[in-house]
C-alpha positions as CSV (number, residue, x, y, z in Angstrom):
1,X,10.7,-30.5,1.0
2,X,11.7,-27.1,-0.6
3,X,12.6,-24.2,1.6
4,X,9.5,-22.0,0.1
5,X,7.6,-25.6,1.6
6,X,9.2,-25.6,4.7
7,X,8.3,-21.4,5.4
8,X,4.8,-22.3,4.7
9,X,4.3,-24.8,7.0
10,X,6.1,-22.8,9.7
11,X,4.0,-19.8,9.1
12,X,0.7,-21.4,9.3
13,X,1.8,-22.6,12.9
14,X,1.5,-18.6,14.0
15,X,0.4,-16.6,11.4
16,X,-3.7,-17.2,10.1
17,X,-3.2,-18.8,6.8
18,X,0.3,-18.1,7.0
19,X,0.7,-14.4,5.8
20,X,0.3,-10.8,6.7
21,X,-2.3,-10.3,3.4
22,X,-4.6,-12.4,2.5
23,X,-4.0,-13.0,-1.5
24,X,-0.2,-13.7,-0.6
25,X,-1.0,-17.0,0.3
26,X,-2.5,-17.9,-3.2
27,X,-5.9,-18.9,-2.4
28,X,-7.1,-18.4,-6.0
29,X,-4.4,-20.0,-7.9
30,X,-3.3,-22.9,-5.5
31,X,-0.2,-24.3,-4.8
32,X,3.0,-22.4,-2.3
33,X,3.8,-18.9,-2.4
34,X,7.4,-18.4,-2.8
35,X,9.2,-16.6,-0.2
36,X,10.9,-14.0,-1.3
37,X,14.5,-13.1,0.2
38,X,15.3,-10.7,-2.2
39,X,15.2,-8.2,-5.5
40,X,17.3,-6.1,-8.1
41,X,16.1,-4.6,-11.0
42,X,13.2,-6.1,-12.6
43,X,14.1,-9.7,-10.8
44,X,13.2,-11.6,-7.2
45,X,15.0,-14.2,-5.6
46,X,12.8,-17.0,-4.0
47,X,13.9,-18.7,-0.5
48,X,15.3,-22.0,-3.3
49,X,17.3,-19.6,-5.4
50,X,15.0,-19.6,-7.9
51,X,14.5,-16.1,-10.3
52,X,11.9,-14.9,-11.4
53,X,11.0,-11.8,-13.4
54,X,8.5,-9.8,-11.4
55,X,5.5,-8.2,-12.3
56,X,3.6,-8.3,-9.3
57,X,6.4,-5.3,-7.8
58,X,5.1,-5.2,-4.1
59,X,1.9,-4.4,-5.9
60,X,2.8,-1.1,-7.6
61,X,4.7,0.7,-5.6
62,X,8.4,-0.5,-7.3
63,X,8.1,1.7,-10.6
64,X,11.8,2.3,-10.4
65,X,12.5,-1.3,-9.9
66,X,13.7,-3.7,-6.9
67,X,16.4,-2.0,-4.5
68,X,17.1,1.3,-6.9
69,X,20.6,2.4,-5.9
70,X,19.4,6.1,-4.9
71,X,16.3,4.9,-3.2
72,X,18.2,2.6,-0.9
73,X,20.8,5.6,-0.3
74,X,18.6,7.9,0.6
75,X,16.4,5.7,2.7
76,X,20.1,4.4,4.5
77,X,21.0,8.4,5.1
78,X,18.0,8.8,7.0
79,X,17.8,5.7,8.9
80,X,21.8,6.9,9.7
81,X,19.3,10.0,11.7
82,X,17.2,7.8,13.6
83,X,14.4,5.8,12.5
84,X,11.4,7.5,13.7
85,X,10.6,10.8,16.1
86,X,6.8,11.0,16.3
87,X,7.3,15.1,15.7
88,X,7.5,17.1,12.9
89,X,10.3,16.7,10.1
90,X,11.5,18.9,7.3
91,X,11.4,15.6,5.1
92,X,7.5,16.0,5.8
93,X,7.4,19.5,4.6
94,X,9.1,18.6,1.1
95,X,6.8,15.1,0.5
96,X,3.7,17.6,1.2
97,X,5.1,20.7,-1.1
98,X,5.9,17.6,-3.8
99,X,2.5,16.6,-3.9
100,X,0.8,19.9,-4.4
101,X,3.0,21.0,-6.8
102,X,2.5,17.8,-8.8
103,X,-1.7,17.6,-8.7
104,X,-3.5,20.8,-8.6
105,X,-6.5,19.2,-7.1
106,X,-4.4,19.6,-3.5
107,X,-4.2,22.4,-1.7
108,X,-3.6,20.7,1.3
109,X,-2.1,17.2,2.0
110,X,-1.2,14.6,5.1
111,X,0.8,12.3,5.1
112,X,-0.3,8.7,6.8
113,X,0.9,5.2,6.8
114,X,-1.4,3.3,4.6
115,X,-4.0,3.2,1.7
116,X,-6.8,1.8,4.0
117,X,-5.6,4.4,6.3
118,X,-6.1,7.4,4.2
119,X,-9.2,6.4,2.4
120,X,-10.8,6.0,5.6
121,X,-9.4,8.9,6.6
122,X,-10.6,10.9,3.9
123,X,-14.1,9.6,4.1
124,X,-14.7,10.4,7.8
125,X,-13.6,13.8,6.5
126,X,-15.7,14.1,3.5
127,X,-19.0,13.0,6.0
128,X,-17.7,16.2,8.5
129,X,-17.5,18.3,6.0
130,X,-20.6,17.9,4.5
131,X,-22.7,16.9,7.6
132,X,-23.9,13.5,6.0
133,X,-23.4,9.9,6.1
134,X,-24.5,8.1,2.7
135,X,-21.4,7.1,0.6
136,X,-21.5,5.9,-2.6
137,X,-18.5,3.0,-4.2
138,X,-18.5,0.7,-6.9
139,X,-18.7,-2.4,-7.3
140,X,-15.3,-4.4,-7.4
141,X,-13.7,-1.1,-6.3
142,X,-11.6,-1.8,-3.3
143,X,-10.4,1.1,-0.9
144,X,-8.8,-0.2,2.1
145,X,-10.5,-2.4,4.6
146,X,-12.4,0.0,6.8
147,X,-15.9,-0.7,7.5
148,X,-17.6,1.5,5.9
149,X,-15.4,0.2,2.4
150,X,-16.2,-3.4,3.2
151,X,-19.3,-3.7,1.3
152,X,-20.8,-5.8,-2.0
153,X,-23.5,-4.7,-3.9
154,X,-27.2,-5.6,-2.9
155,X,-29.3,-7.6,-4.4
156,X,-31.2,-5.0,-7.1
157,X,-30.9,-1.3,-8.8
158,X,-29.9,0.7,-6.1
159,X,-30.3,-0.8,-3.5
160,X,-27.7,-0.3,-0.4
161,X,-25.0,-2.9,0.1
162,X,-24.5,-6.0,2.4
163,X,-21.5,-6.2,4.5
164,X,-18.8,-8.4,2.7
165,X,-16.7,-9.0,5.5
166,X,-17.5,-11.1,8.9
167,X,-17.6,-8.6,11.7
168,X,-18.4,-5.6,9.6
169,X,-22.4,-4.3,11.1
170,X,-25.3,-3.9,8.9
171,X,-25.9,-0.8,10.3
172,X,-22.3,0.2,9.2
173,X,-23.2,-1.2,5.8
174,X,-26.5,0.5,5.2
175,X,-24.9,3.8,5.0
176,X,-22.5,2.6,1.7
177,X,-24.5,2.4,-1.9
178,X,-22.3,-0.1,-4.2
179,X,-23.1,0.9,-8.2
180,X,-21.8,-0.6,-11.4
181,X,-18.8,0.7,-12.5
182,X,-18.8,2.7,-15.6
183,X,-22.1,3.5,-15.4
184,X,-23.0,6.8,-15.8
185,X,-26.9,6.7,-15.7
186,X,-26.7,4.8,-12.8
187,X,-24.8,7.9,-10.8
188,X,-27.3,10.0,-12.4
189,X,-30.2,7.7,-10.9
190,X,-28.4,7.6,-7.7
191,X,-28.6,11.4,-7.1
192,X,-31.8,11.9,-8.3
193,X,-33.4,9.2,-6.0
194,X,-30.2,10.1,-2.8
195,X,-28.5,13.4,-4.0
196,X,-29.5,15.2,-0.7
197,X,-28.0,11.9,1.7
198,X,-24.9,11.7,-0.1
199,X,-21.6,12.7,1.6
200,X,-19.0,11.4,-1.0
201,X,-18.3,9.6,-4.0
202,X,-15.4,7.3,-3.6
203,X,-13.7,6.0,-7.1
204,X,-10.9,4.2,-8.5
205,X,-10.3,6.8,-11.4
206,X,-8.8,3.5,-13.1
207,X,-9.6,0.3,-11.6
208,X,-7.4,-1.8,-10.5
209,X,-8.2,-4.2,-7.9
210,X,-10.8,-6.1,-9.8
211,X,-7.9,-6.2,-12.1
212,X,-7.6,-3.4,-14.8
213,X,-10.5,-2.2,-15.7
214,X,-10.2,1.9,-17.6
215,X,-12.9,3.3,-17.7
216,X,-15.1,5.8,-20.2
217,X,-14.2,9.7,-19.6
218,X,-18.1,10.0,-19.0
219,X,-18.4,8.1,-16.1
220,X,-16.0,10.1,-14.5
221,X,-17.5,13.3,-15.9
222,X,-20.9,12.3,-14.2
223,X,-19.0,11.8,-11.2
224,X,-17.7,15.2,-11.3
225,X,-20.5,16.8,-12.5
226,X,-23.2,14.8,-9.9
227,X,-21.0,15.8,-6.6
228,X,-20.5,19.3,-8.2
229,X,-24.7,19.8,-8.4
230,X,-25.3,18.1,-5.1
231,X,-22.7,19.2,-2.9
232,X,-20.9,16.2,-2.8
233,X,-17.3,15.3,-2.3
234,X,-15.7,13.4,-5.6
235,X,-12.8,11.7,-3.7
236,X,-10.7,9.4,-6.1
237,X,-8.5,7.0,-4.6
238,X,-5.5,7.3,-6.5
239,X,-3.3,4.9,-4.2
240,X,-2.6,2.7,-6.7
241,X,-3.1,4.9,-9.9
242,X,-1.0,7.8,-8.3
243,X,2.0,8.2,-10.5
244,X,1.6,5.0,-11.7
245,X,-0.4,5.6,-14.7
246,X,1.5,9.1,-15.1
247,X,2.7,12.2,-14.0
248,X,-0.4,13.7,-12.5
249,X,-2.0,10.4,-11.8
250,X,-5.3,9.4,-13.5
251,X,-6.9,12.5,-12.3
252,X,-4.5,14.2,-15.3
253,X,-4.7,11.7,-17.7
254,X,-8.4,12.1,-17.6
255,X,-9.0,15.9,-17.0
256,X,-10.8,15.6,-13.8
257,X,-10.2,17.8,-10.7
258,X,-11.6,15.3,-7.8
259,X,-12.4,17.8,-4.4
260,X,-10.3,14.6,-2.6
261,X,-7.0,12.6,-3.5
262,X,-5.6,9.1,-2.0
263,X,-2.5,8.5,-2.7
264,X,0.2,5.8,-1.7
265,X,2.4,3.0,-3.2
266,X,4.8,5.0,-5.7
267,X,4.8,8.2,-2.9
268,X,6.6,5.5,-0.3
269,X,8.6,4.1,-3.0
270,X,8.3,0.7,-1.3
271,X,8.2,1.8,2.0
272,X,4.7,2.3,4.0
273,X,3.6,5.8,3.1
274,X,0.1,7.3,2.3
275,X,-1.7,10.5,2.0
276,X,-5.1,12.2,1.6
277,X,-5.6,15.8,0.4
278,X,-7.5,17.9,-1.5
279,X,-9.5,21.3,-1.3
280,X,-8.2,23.6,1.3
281,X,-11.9,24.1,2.8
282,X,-12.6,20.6,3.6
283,X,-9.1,20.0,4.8
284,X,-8.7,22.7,7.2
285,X,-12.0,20.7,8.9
286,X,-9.8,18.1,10.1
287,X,-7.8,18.0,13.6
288,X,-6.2,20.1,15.0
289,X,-7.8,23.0,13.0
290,X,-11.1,21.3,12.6
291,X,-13.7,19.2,14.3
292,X,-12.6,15.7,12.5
293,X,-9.7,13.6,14.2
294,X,-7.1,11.6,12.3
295,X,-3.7,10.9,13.9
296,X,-0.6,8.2,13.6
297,X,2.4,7.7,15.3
298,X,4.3,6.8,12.7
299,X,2.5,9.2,9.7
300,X,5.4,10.3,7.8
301,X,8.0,8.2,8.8
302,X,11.1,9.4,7.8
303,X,12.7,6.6,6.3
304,X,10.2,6.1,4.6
305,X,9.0,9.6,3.0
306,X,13.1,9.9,2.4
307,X,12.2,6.9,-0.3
308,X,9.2,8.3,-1.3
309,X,11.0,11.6,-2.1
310,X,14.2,10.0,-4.0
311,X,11.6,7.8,-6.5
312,X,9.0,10.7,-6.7
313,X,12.0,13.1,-7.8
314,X,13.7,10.3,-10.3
315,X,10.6,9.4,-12.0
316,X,10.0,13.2,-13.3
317,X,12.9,12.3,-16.1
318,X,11.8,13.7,-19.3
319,X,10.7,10.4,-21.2
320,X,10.1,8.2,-18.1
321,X,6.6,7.8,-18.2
322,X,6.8,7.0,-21.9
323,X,9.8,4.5,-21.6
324,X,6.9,3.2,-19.1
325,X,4.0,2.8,-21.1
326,X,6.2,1.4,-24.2
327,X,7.0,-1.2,-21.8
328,X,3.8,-2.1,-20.4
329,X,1.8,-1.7,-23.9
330,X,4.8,-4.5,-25.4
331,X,4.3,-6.7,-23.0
332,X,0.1,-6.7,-23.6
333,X,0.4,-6.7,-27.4
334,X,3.0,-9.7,-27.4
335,X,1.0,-11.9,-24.8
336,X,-2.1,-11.2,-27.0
337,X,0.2,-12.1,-30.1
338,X,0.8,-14.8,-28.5
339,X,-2.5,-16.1,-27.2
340,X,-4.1,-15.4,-30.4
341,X,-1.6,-17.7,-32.3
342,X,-2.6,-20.7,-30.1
343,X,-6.2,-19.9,-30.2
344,X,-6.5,-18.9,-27.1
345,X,-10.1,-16.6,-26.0
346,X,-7.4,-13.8,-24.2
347,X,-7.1,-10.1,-24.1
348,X,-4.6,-7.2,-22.4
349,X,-4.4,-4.1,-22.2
350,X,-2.7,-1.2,-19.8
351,X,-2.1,2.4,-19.1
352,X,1.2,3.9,-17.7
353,X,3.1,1.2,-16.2
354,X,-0.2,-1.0,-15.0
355,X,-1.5,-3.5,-17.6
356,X,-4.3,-6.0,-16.7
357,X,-4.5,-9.8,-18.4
358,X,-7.9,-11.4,-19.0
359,X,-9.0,-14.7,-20.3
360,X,-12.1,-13.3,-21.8
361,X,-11.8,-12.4,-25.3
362,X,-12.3,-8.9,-25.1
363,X,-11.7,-6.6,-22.2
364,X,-14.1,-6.0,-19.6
365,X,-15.5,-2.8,-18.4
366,X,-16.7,-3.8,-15.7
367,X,-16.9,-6.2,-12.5
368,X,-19.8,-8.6,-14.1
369,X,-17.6,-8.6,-17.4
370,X,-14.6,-9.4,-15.1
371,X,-16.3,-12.1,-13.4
372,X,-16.5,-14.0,-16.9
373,X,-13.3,-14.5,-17.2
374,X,-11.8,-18.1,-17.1
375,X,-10.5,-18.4,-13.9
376,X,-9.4,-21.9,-14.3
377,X,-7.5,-21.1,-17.4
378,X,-5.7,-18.2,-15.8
379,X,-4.6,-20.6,-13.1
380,X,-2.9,-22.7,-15.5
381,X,-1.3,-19.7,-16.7
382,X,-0.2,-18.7,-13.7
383,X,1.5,-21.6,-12.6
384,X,3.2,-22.1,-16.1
385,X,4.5,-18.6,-16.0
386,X,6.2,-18.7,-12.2
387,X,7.5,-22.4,-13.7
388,X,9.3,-20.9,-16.2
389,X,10.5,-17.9,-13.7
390,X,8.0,-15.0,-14.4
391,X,6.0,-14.0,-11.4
392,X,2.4,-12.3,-11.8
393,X,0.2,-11.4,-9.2
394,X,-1.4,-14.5,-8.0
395,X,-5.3,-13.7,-8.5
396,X,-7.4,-12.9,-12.0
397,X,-8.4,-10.3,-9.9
398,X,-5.6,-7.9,-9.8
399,X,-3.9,-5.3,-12.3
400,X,0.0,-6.2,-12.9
401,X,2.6,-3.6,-12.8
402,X,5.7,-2.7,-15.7
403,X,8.8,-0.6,-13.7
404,X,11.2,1.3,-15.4
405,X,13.8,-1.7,-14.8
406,X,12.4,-4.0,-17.3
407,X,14.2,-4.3,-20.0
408,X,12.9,-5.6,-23.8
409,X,15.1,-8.6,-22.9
410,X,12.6,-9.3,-19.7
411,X,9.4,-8.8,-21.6
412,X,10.9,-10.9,-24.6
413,X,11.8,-13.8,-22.7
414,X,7.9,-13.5,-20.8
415,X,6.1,-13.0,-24.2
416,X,8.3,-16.5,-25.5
417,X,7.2,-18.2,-22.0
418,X,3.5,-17.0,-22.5
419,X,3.8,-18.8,-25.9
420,X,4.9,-22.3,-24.4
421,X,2.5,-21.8,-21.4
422,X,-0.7,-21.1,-24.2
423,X,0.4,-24.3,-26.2
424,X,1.4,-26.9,-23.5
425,X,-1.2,-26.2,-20.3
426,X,-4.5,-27.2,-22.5
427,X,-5.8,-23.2,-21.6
């Protein structure tokens, strides 16, 4: 039995399913995850030894790479301090004056642990501020796993959504309406019909957990201008997208000033960090100058805003984000190259340093288009790939991520694997 084997079977004995996150344990592809022990660079090391070239980077928050030299010194220098306090540090004062200097769209920020935790913190405040409960998402969106985000689309045109969790309450449900994605005349029809009820508009700005999906600048123009008539709050939930897919996130990639911001992954640096912000009128509503209550023990850890700060501050190189999206955009045009070559019904594509795979011959724009995709065959991609020592995230369902630590060696030797995976596993 291998040593990823024998992990597996010990963790299943205490842990349901045998990991912390529930797509770690490669329910959609089959077969045993590996256990990682550790990283450099663009590389993991499995519990057998085994390398791999990894593209899954703790799902996006590695853009520098596994254990950057400067991120690991700074994080040991503050560990060296003490590992946490639970009062106020001047570390915190520098991650929030980061943040609003990079995105204009914050006035205000706070730092908290988690994406789930500040996109259901910036919900609760988005309903304060504006005094209602109606939220609107989209479908294959995901935000965290509060209630209120834990929600599928009903069964016709705008209809509210059905709880797609066990233990999440209808009645929490009924206040979430789940729209198509990319569709602007469906916001439009939204408002008309619930423009008064609605609270907030929550959006990935750039989708990424039904794997990449980019969408049209007029959706997100609707969105804008929809919550601007109505007196709505446009929060985009940049935790993944946040200096990811650039230097001022999707919101400046696409022009759009949301009234809220999410934001984690790349701010922690691959420790657990998080934030919400935006306009200083709705965030002066929350505790303790407001009427709203958020509040975390360990919300801006110092370890792990020290990270945070040492990868936001090395990533504002001039040329990073390009060396980035060269990167990313190779990788997609030589898998396609590839698939194409073998016949294979397969597209790619990406933005920044996130790039999403599809075995669909063109690239969907939404969650129905994603949902044609041939799972099966991506499987068998899947498996062929970690094989040959190149790990992708292990679902059709997620967006994969490029760091600055790949060289054209890495994506070379993946593109020639791609090539012997597309000709040998029948896909």
């Amino acid at each position: 039995m291998s040593r990823n084997q024998e992990l597996f079977e010990r963790a299943q004995k205490y842990i349901p399913g045998g990991v912390n996150s529930p797509v770690r344990a490669f329910g959609a592809v089959g077969g045993t995850p590996p256990f990682l022990v550790g990283g450099s660079g663009s590389r993991v090391t499995d519990a057998d030894g085994k390398s791999y070239v990894d593209y899954l980077g703790s799902w996006g928050p590695l853009i520098l790479g596994h254990a950057h030299p400067e991120v690991v010194a700074a994080t040991r220098a503050a560990a060296l301090n003490g590992l946490s306090f639970g009062a106020p540090t001047e570390s915190e004062v520098e991650m929030a004056e980061l943040l609003c200097r990079r995105l204009p769209s914050l006035d205000r920020v706070r730092l908290v642990g988690s994406g789930t935790e500040a996109t259901m913190s910036a919900i609760r405040l988005a309903r304060g501020h504006t005094g209602r409960d109606l939220l609107v998402k989209f479908e294959g969106c995901y935000h965290g796993h509060s209630d209120s985000l834990l929600v599928k689309a009903g069964s016709g045109l705008l209809t509210f959504g059905h709880p797609s969790s066990g233990g999440v309450p209808d009645d929490v449900a009924r206040h979430t309406l789940v729209l198509d994605y990319d569709d602007d005349d469906g916001v439009r029809r939204a408002f008309a019909q619930h423009g008064e009820r609605i609270a907030a508009v929550i959006v990935e700005p750039v989708a990424g957990n039904m794997n990449l999906v980019l969408p049209r600048p007029e959706f997100l123009q609707a969105l804008r201008a929809q919550c601007t008539e109505h007196g709505a709050v446009l929060i985009f939930d940049e935790v993944m997208t946040g200096f990811r897919v650039g230097p001022a996130c999707a919101q400046g990639l696409y022009g759009i000033r949301p009234d809220m911001t999410t934001l984690g992954k790349v701010i922690g640096g691959g420790m657990p960090v998080a934030a919400f912000g935006g306009r200083r009128e709705i965030m002066e509503k929350i505790a303790p100058l407001g009427p709203v209550y958020q509040a975390g023990t360990l919300s801006g850890n110092p370890l792990a805003v020290a990270a945070g700060l040492a990868t936001l501050r090395l990533i504002q190189a001039p040329g990073f984000f390009a060396g980035l999206e060269r990167r990313a955009k190779a990788l997609c045009d030589g898998l396609s190259a590839a698939a194409a070559k073998r016949g294979v019904a397969f597209s790619a594509q990406s933005v920044g340093g996130m790039f999403g795979l599809y075995f669909r011959a063109r690239c969907p724009r939404n969650f129905a288009e994603v949902m044609q995709c041939d799972q099966g065959a991506f499987r068998r991609f899947f498996h062929a790939m970690l094989d040959a020592g190149h790990y992708f995230a292990p679902s059709p369902f997620e967006a994969g991520f490029v760091s600055a630590a790949h060289s054209d060696a890495d994506i070379e030797e993946t593109i020639a694997a791609a090539d012997e995976a597309f000709q040998k596993t029948e896909i």
